[in-house]
N, C-alpha and C positions, 0 to 999 in steps of 0.2 A: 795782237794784244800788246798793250803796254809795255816795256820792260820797268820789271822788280827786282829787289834785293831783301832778303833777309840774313838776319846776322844778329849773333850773341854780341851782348854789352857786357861783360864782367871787370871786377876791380878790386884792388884789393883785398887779395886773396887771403895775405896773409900766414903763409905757410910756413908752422913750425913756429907760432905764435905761443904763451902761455895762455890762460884767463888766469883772471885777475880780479881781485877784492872783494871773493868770498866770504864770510867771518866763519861759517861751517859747513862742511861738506862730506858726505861718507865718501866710504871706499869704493861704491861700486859707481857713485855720480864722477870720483875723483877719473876712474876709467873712462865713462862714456866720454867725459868732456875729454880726454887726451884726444880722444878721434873722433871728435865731432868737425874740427878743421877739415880732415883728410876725407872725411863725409859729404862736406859741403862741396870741395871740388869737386869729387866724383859727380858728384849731381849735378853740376856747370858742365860738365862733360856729358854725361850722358843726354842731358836737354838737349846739347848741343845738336847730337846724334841721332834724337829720336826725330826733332824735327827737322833734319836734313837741313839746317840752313847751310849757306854760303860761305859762309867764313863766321871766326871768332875775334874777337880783339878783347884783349887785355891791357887796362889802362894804369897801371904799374902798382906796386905794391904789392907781386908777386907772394913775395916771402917778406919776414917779418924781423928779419935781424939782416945785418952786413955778414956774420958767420953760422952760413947754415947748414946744416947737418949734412951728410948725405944721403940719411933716408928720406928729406924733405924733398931734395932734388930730385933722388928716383923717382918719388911717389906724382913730383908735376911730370916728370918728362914721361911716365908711363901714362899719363895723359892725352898728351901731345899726341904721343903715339896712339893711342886709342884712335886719334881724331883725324891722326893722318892714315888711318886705315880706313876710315869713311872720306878719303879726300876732302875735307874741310880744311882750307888756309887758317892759320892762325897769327897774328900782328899783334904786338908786345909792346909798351913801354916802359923803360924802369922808371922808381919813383924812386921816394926821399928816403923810405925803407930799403929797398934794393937796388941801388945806385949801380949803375955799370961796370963800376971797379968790383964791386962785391962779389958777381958771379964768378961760381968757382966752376971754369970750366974744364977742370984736370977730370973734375966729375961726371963730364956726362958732356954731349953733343946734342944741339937740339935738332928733332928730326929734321928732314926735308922739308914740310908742309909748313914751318916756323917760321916767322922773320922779326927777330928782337932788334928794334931801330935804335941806331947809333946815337950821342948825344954830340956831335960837334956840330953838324947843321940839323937842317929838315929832312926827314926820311920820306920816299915815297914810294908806292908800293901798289900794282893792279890789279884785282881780279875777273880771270875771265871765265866766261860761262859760256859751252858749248864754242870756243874759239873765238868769242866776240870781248870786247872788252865788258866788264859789268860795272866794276867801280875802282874808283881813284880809293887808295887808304894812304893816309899822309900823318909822322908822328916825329916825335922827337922823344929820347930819352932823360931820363938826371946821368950824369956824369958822376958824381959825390953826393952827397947827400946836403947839400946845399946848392940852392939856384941865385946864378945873381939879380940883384936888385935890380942891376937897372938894361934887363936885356929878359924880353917877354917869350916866354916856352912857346909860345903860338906863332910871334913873329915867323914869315916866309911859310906856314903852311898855309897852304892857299889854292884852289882850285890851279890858277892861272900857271903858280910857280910848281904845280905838278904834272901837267901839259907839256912846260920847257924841258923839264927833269928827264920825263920817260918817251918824249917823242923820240928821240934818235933806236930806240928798240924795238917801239908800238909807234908805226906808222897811223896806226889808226886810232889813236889815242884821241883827236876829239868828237870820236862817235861815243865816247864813255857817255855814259847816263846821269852816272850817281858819283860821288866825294865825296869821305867819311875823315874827321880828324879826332885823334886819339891823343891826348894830353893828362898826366898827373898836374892838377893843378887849383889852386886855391880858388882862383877865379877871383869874383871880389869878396867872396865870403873868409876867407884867410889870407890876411898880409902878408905872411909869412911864407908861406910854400907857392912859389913861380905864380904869382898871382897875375892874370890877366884879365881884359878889360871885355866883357859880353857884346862890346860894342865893334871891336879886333874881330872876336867871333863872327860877329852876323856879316860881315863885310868881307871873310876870307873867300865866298862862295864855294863854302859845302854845305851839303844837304846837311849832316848833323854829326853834332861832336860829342864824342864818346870821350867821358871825363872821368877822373878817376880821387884821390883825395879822402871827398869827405863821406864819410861812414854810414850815410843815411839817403835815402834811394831819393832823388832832389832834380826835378827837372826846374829850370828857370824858368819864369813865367813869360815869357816874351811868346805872340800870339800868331808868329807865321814862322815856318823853318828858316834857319836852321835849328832843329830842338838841340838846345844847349843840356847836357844830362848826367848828372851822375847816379852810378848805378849801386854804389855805397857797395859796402862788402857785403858777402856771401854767408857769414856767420857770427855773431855777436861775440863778444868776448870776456864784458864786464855787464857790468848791472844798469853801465851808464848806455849801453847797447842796445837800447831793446827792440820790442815788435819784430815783424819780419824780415827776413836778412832775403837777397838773392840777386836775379841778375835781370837785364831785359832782354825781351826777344824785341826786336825792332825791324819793323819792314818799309821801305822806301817803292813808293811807286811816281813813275813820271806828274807831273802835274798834280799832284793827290796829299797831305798831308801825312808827315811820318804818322806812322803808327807803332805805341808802344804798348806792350806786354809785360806785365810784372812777373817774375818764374820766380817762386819762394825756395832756397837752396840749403835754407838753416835745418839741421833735426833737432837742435836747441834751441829755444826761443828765452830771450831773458825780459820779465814786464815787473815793473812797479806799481805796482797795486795800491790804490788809496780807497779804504773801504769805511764805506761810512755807517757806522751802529748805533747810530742815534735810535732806532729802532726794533735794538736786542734787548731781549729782556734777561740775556744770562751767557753765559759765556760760551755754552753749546748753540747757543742763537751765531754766536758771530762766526764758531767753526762752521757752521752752518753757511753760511754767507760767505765767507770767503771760499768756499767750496764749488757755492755756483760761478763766482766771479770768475774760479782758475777754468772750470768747464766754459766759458763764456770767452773766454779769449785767449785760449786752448783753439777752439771751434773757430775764431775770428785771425789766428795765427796762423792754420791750417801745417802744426808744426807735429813732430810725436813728443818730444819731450817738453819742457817747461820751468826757469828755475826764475824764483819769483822772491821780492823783496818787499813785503805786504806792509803800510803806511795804516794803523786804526783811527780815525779823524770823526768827529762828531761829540756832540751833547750828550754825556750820559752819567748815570751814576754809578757804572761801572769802572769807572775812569780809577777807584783808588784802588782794584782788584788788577786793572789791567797797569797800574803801576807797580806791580810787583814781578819783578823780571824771571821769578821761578814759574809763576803762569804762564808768562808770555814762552817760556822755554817748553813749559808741558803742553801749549797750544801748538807750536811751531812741531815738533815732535809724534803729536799724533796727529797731525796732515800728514806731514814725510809719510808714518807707515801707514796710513789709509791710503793713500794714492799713489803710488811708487815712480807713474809717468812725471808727476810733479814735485818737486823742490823747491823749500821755501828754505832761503838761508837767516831768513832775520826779517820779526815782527816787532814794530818799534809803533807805539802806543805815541800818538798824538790829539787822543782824547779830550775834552776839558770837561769839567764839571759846570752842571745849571748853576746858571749864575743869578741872582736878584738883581739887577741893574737897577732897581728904585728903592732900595731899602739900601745898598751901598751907597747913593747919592743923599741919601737921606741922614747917614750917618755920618758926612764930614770930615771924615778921613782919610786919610790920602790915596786909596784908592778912588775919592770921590776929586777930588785934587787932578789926578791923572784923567779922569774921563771928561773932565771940562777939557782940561788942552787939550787931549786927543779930539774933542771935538771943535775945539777953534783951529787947529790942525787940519783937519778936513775939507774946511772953508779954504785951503790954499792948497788943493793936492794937485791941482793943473798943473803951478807954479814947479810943486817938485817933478812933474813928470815931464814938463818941459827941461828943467836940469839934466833928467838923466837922458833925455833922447840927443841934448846937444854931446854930453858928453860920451854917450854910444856912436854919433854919427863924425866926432874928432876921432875915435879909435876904429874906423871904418867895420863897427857890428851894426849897423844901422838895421840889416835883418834881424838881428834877436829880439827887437824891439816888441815885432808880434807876435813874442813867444811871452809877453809878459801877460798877466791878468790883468783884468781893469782893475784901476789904482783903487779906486773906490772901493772894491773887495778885498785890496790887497791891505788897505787903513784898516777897515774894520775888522778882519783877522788879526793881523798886528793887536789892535786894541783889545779882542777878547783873548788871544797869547797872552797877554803884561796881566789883565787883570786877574785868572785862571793863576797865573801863578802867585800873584800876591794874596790869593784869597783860597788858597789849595788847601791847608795846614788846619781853618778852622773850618773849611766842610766834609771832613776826612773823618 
């Protein structure tokens, strides 16, 4: 039979993090969420355990401050331990969050089973299975909490310069199979944090790099190994967090493409909701509907909890009712106590009112004024989204690009926005 590998992806843990920019929240949400963090790890852990894999790596961002608590620290290293009672290896890098200087190790020793890699070179690291080599793991950490510009986190990991490294102790180092590289880092998606080039990557010859950084579970599209990945964090934190949080399972087989596994690790899940009521006829219509929407992706989150920041978008002529901030208070309020698994912190009314778009053209005033240029406007909306791609792909966001709406939707919003407001007052 083939030889295999499997192995947890996790990152960005985060431990001992606040959340952040809630505008309300009870007393008994303000509890869950303290330990929803300490939640999520256990659950990276226990994955770990139940599916027996091979080892774990952690691709830094550990903890969430440079001064952490020491019940943050007991709570990873009782971890660790967990996992080194199932002899699972585990391989660490620290990040921009937990830089190497940070760990305070007056507090605690990490078990045996651990290997937290140094930052002045490349760390390399083998695991064996049943006394054979299985796999090369190759990392480096941050040192501070800044990486230099012009010297790449990735440089020297490399298949080839892990062979050199660990042959004088593993004689049999190139019957290894498999090579894993574990990196905090921007990639080309952030400038700013040890940014490296996917191209370094594909060339270092390892099977797949376990990455760590950005916050949202992100495999690179490139169409043959090594899968370049990040595994985003394990639990949301803010509103701007959402969907599901967690880690991969990833298996390597000879000759065979990786194969990845998503494991959801959040018990809190945070979604923004944009619910459209163009269709209510009342206001228990919309509680109504935002009701099924939270069941809907509740069920598609596969989370227990849920705290949710609901956007009301549509045509309606409830639009001057939902502009009075004492309903939207006595709507958000009776969700809370109708459904207790779910939390809504804040419903903000982005409704418009039916508009006559032929009777305002007809009458010649400056909302008729406006709707002409907006639509000679339109006539050059290429032009402007040619503008904004050169100037995304100067500031190297060139991926957010197709996070944008088509322009054309985005004009014609903009234009029923201006005119909705100009014309609010006398349909009220």
């Amino acid at each position: 039979m083939k030889p295999q590998v499997t192995f947890i992806h996790a990152a960005d843990l985060h431990l001992g993090a606040p959340f952040r920019g809630l505008r309300a929240v009870s007393d008994k949400w303000a509890r869950r969420l303290i330990h929803a963090l300490d939640d999520a790890y256990d659950r990276v852990i226990s994955a770990a355990i139940e599916r027996d894999v091979d080892f774990v790596v952690i691709s830094g961002d550990s903890f969430d401050l440079s001064e952490t608590s020491y019940g943050d620290y007991l709570h990873f290293v009782t971890g660790l331990n967990r996992l080194a009672e199932a002899d699972i290896p585990v391989f660490i890098v620290a990040g921009n969050h937990d830089p190497l200087t940070s760990w305070q190790h007056g507090y605690f020793a990490l078990p045996a089973n651990t290997i937290l890699f140094s930052a002045d070179r490349p760390n390399f690291a083998i695991v064996r299975k049943q006394g054979k080599p299985l796999c090369i793991v190759g990392g480096r950490s941050y040192f501070n909490q800044t990486w230099p510009e012009d010297v790449s986190i990735a440089e020297g990991i490399t298949r080839a310069a892990a062979k050199d490294a660990l042959r004088p102790t593993n004689p049999d180092i190139d019957d290894v199979p498999f090579a894993v590289g574990i990196i905090h880092s921007g990639l080309n998606l952030d400038p700013y944090k040890a940014p490296t080039s996917p191209l370094e990557l594909d060339s270092a010859g390892m099977d797949y790099w376990a990455l760590g950084h950005v916050h949202i579970p992100y495999i690179w599209p490139n169409e043959k190994d090594p899968r370049i990945v990040f595994s985003g964090c394990i639990q949301g934190r803010d509103i701007k967090e959402t969907g599901p949080r967690g880690v991969y399972e990833v298996t390597l087989r000879q000759d065979m493409p990786a194969q990845l596994s998503f494991i959801p690790t959040a018990s809190v899940v945070w979604q923004q909701l944009s619910v459209d009521v163009h269709d209510c006829a009342n206001v228990l219509d919309i509680q109504n509907k935002i009701v099924r929407e939270f069941f809907r992706l509740n069920g598609k989150a596969k989370c227990e909890e849920m705290i949710s920041r609901i956007t009301l978008v549509g045509t309606t002529s409830l639009c001057r009712f939902l502009d009075n901030e004492t309903t939207l208070e006595d709507l958000r309020e009776s969700l809370n106590e109708a459904y207790p698994e779910f939390f809504c912190d804040a419903i903000i009314n982005k409704t418009t009112m039916p508009l006559d778009r032929s009777k305002l053209a007809s009458e010649g005033l400056f909302p008729s004024v406006f709707m002409r240029i907006a639509s000679e406007q339109q006539e050059i909306v290429d032009d402007e989204f040619y503008y904004l791609e050169e100037e995304f792909s100067d500031r190297n966001f060139s991926s957010l690009l197709s996070r944008l709406k088509d322009v054309e939707d985005l004009a014609s919003e903009a234009e029923t926005l201006v005119l909705d407001l100009l014309t609010r007052d006398e349909r009220s």
